[in-house]
N, C-alpha and C positions, 0 to 999 in steps of 0.2 A: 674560598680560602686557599692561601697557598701551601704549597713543600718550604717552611722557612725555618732556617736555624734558628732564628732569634723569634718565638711565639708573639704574635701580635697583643695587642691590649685588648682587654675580654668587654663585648658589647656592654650598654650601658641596658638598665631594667626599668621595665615601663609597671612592673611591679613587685610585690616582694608579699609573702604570705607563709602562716604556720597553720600546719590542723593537727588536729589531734582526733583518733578514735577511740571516743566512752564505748563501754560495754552496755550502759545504761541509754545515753543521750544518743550516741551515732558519730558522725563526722560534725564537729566541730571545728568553727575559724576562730581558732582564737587569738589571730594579730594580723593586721594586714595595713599595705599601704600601694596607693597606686598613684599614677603623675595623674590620671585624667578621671574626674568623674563617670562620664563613657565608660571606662571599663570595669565591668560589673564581675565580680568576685564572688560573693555570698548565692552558695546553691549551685556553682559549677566547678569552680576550682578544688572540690571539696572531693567529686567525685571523679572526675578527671583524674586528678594527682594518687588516688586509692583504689584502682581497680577490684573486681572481686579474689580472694586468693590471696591478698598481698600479707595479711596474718599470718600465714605459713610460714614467710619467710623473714630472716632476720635483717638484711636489706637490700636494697634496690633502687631502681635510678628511672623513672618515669618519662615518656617525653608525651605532648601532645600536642594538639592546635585549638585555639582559642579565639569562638569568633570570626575567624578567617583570614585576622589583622596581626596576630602574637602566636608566636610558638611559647610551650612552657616547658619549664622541666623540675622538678622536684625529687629531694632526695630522701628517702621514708628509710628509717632505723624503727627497729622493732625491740623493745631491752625488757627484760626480765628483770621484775622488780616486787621486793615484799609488799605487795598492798591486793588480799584478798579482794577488794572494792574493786578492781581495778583490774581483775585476772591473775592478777602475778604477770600484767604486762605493760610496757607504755610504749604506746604509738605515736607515731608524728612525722609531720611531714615538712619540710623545709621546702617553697617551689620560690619560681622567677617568672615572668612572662617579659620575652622579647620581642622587638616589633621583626616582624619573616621578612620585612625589607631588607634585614640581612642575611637573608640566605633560608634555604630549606627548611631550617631550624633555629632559626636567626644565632645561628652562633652562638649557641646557647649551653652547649658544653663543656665552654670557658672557665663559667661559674660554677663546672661539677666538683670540685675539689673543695671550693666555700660552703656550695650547700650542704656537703657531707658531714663537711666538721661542724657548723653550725646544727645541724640535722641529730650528730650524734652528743652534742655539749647541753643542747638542750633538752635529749631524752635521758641523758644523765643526771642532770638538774634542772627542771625545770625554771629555776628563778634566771637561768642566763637569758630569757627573751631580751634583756638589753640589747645584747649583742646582735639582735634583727636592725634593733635603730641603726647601730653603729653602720650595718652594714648597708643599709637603704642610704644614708646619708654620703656613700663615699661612690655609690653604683647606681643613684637613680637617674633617670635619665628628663627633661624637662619636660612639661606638658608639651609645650606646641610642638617640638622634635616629635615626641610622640605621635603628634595627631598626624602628622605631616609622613612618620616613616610606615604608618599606619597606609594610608593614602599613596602610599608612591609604590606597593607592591600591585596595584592594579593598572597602572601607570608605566610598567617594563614593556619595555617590545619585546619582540620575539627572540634578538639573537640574546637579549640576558636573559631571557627564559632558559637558554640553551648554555649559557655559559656560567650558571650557578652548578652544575653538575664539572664541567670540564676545568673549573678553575682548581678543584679541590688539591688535582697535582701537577699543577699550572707551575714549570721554575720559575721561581723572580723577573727573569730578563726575557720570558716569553709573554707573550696575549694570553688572558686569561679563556680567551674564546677559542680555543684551537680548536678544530674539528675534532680530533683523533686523542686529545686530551695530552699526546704528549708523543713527541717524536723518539726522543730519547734518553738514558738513564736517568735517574736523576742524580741530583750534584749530592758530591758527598757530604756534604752537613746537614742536605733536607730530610724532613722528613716529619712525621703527621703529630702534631698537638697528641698530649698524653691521651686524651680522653674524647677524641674526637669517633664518632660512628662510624666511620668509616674503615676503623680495625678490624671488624667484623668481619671483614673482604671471605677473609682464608677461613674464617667459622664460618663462614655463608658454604663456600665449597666442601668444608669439610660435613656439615650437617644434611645437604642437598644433596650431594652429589650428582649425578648422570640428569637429576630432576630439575635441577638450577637452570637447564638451556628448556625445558617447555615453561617452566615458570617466567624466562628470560622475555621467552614470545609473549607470554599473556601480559606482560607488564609494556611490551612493544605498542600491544594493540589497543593498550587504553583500556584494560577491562580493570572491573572493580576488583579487587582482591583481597579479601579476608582470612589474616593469620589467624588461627585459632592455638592459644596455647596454655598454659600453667604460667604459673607465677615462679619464678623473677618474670618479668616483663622486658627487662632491660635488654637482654638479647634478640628477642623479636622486634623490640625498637629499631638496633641496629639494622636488622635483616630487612625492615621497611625500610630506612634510610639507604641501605646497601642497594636495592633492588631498585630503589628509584633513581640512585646515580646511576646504575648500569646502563638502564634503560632509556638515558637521556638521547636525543638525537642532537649528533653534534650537528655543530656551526656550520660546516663543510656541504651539508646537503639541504641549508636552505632554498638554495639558487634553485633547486630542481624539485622543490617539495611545493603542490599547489599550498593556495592560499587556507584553503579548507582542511585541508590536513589537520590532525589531530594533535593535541598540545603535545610543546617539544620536551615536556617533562611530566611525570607519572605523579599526583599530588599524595605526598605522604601525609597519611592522615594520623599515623600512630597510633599512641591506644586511643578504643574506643569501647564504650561500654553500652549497657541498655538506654541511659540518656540521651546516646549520641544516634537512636532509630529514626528520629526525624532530620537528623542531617544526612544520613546516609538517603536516606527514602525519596530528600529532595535532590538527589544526585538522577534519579528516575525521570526526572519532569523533562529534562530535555530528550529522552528516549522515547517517551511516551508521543511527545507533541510533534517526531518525527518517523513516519510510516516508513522513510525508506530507508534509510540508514538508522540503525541503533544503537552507533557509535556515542556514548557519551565522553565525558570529559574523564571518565576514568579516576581512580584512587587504588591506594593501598594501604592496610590497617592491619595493626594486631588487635586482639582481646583476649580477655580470661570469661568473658559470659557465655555460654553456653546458646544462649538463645537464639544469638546472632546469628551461629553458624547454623541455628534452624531455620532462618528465615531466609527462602532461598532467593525470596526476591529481591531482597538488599544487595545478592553480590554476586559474580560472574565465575568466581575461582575461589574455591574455597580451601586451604592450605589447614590441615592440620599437623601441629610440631607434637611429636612424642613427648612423655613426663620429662624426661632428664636430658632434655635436649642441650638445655645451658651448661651443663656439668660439661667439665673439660676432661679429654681422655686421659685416663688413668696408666692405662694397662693395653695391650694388641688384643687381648682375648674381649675385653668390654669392646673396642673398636669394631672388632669385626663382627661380633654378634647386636651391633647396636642396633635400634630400631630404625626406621628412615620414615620418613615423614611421608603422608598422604596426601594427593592434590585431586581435585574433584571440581568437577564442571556441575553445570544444574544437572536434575534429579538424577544424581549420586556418577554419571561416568566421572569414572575413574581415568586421571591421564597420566600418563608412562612417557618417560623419555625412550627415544627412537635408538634404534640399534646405532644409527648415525651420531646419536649424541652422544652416548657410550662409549665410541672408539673417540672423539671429539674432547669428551672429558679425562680419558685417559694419558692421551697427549697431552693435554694443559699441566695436566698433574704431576707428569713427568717433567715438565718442561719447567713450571716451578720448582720443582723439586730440587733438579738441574742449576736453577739458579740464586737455591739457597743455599747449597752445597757444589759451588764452583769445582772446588781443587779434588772432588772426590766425584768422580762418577756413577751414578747408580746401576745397580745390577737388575740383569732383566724380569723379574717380576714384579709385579705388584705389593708386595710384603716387604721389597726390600728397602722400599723408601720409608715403613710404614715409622721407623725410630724417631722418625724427623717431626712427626707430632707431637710428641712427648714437648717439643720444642715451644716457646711463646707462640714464635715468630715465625712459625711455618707451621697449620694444617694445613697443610698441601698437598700431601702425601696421601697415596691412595691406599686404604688396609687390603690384604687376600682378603675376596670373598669367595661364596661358593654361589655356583650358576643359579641354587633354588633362590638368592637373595638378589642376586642379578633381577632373576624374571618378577620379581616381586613390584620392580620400578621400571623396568625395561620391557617394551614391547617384542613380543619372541620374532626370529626371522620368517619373512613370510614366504608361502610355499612356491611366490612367484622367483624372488628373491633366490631362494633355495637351487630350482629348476635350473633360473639362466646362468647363476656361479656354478651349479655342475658341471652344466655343459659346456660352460666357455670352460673350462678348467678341463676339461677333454678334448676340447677340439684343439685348444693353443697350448696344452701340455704345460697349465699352470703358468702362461706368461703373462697373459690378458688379466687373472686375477692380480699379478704381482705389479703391472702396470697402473690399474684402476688403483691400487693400495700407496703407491707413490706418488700418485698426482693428487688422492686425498692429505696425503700427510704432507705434501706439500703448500696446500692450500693451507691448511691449519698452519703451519708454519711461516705461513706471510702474515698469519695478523699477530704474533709475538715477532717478527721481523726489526730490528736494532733495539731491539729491548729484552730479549732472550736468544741464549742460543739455538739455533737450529735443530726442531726433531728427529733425530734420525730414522736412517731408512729401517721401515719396517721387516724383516726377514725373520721372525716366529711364531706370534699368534695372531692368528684371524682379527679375534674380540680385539687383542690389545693392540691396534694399530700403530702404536707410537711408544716401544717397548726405551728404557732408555738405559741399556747397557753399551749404547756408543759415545765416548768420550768425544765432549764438544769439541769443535776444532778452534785452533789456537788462536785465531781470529775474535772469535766469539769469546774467549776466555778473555780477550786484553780489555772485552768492555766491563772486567769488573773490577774496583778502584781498589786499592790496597788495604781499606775497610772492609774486604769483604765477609770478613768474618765477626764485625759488628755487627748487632741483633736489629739494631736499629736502622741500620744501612739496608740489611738483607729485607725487613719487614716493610722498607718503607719502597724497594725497589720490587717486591711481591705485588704490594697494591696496587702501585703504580703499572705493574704487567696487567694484572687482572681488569682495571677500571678501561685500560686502553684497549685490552683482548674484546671487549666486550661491546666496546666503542667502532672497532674496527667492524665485528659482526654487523652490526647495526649498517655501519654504512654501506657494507659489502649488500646486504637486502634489498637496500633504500635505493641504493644506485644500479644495483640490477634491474629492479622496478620502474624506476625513471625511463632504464633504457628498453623495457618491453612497451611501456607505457606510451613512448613517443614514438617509438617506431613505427617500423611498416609487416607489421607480425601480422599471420593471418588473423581475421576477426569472423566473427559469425554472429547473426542476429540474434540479439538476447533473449527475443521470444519463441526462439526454435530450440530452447531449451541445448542448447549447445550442439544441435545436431543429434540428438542421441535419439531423443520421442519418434516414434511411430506415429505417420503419417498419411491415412486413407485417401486413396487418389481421388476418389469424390467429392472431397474436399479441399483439393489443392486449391481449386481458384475463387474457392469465396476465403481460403485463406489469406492468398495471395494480396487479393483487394483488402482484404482487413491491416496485412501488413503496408502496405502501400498507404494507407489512409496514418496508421501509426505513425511511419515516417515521415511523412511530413508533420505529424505535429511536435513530433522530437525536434524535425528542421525548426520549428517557428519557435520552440521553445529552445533551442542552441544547446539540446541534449541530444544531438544526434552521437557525438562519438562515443558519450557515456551509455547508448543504447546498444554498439556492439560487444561483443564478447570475444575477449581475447584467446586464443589457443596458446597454452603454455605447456613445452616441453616439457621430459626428464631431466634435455641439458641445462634448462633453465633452473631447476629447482637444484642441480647441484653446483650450478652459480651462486646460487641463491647461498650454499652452503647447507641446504636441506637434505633429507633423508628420501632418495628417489624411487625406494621400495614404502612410504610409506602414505596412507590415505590424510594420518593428521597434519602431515608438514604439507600437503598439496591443498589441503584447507587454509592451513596456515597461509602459503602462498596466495588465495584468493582472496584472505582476507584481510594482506598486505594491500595486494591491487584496487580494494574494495574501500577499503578506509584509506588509504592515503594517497591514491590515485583516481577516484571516484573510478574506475574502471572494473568491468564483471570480467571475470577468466574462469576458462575451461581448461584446467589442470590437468594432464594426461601424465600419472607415474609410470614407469619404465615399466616393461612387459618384455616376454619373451616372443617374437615375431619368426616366424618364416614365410619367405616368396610376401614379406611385404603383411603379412596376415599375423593378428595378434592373436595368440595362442589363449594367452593370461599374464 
């Protein structure tokens, strides 16, 4: 989909369905109608469109995937009604199934404003189920179109794999396939369908924060990823569909990505519930039936079952979202004391965004911020943007916190880290650190490059590297059109910053890795354990012959270059735009080169050195 003034025509529905939850009976279908026999309704759509928890609340807005062929979406109202029999409540659920031949979601968020009203007329009176015919008759879409759009999502090449993500803020008179999603502003009439997922952008940043760039990586590297949340659902929907755009790899770095490479899109699975354990489970089978890589095809899902997130073998990253995470902020004091979400690796590590990500998301924030509020420049701390939330159209703004909330999601400075900014900060009388802080915040500032204005230079705190009490320069201010203070101009030129920020990350990794990758970097044999093992000279030369016999059968099987192991610098990994003090982004970098270069690397983060000799 594009940025268009004029909203497109809302896909057509390969189904249409009502349920209702008895207190007595359970989930009931009590109307339904599909184009194609094939698709089976009764005993899925039931529970799909009702997750557990959804009673709580009064309403909500479902998505999922059905079958592998149709996305759904359904819109559940909950009303309070005199019938003891009955609770004193009536449930029901209005959904759609569209064929994912058009898109992520098959565009399926067209019809959120129909099913509501439909959703809320008929929990109001039950006798309007008419109005389902009416509405099937004007929006179905034909069997064979069905069977056929059904069929044609397994049947995309690669570059529309990659161009379902980059179209979303694609102008009119651009390629929907851009590498980079978008060069620059968008035009002043565009700007995103009411009800499209993709609003979520700035709730994504506002609820994550500094956590969003290691969740970013795990959504890079194709791991399975289960949200774990409360009921509404609707928002961790978004946050699935949000993360899975981010993490697209643009168009731009097919050329240089092997063939084996790992799909150019993160499959959003939405919600999932106890049903859905034999889908998740057969996501395993291609892990299991390959010993050397464990790279599966990857997904990412919310739930409200509890179970899920016990079972650790279903999923790779397991995210849990605080109770009131969908509630919008109120007030600075709820903001700043709110909870932040949890992310966890198998049994139970816990993972933290790097000190690197920290200064990295405070500059974006700023920088957003910046360019919600053009004509008004923000003052140097963090609190001072924080009013701009209260706003629809911008959480973007970072609230004060206090350091014990910091380290809660942040990994502390480490003692190597500590040593060499002492000491260079002694020995160059503070210049060496002021220069290392300028070429960082410069780097951050090429990838909002003609899409924001420029971060300024850093000159007061450490932490906040990207403090923004410097008024943009007048250059940067002329790129913003005379709407700028339209909500809808600003909200649709926010997303459009963040989906490209993020797009640009991606490529800035990908093409640093192409280029260690094909290079002429030192390598070392992958069975000498990177050089590091201790090695009994007694042993050298029946090792020796053991290695020699290897090698050749690497040569005969044309896995010789995939048998060395690459030495990869500090400077590399802050090419990379990685954290060079830290051990998880040096993993992360091997497991860049590992999954999508078939290549092994030995990862060396920065140390402090003398006469040539690593200290620590």
């Amino acid at each position: 989909m594009s940025l268009l003034a004029t909203p497109p025509p809302t896909p057509p529905i390969s189904a249409l369905f009502l349920i209702e939850f008895d207190a007595k009976a359970g989930y009931t279908l009590l109307w339904k109608r599909a184009a194609s026999d094939s698709i089976v309704l009764d005993d899925v759509v039931e529970y799909k469109s009702l997750p557990s928890g959804l009673h709580e609340v009064d309403e909500d807005l479902v998505y999922f995937v059905h079958d592998a062929g149709f996305a759904g979406l359904s819109a559940f109202v909950n009303r309070r009604i005199d019938d003891a029999a009955l609770r004193n409540a009536r449930m029901v659920a209005v959904g759609v199934l569209v064929p994912l031949s058009y898109g992520r979601l098959g565009r399926a968020w067209r019809h959120t404003a129909d099913l509501q009203l439909l959703a809320r007329q008929i929990a109001d009176d039950k006798s309007q189920i008419h109005l389902l015919e009416e509405f099937w008759s004007s929006h179905s879409i034909p069997a064979v179109e069905t069977s056929a759009a059904a069929a044609d999502i397994y049947s995309h090449s690669r570059l529309r794999a990659v161009s379902d993500g980059t179209r979303i803020f694609a102008p009119p008179h651009r390629s929907a396939t851009s590498g980079t999603c978008a060069a620059g502003p968008a035009p002043p009439s565009a700007k995103l369908e009411k009800n499209h997922p993709a609003h979520g952008l700035t709730r994504l940043l506002e609820t994550f924060g500094p956590l969003v760039f290691p969740l970013f990586r795990a959504a890079l590297l194709r791991k399975r990823i289960l949200i774990s949340c409360h009921a509404p659902v609707h928002q961790a929907n978004d946050f699935v569909y949000d993360l899975s755009i981010l993490s697209n790899i643009p168009s731009s770095l097919l050329d240089i990505l092997p063939e084996s490479a790992p799909t150019q899109r993160l499959r959003p699975l939405f919600t999932v519930g106890v049903r859905d354990i034999p889908l998740l489970a057969a996501d395993l089978k291609p892990l299991l039936a390959n010993t050397v890589d464990d790279s599966g095809t990857g997904w990412i899902a919310c739930t409200t079952d509890s179970i899920l997130a016990i079972k650790e073998d279903l999923w790779d990253v397991l995210v849990t979202l605080p109770t009131n995470y969908s509630s919008p902020t109120s007030n600075s004091a709820a903001s700043i004391n709110k909870p932040w979400p949890t992310i966890k690796g198998p049994k139970g590590l816990v993972i933290k965004a790097t000190q690197r990500d920290l200064r990295r998301y405070t500059c974006l924030k700023a920088a957003l911020a910046r360019l919600a509020t053009p004509s008004q420049p923000p003052s140097p701390t963090l609190s001072s943007a924080h009013s701009i939330l209260d706003r629809p159209t911008a959480a973007v703004a970072p609230a004060e916190v206090s350091d014990m909330q910091i380290a809660e999601i942040v990994e502390p400075v480490t003692w190597t880290a500590l040593a060499y900014q002492g000491f260079m900060w002694w020995a160059s009388a503070g210049e060496q650190r002021h220069s290392d802080s300028l070429d960082e915040a410069a780097a951050d500032a090429a990838l909002l490059a003609d899409l924001i204005a420029p971060c300024p230079v850093p000159t007061i705190r450490y932490r906040d590297e990207c403090p923004a009490e410097a008024e943009a320069p007048a250059a940067a201010q002329q790129g913003h059109v005379e709407d700028g203070n339209d909500d809808e101009a600003i909200e649709a030129r926010t997303e459009l910053a963040i989906v490209a920020y993020f797009h640009r990350l991606t490529t800035q990794i990908l093409s640093v890795g192409a280029q260690i990758s094909s290079s002429e970097a030192p390598v070392l044999d992958s069975d000498s354990d990177a050089g590091l093992a201790y090695h009994d000279d007694d042993d050298d030369e029946e090792e020796e012959e053991e290695e020699d016999t290897q090698q050749l059968l690497r040569a005969a099987d044309g896995d010789e270059r995939q048998a060395k192991t690459i030495r990869v610098g500090s400077q590399v990994l802050e090419a990379m735009g990685l954290d060079i003090w830290s051990s998880v982004d040096a993993e992360f970098a091997r497991a860049v080169m590992r999954v999508y270069f078939e290549r092994r690397a030995h990862v060396e983060t920065k140390g402090v050195e003398v006469c040539g000799v690593r200290l620590c």
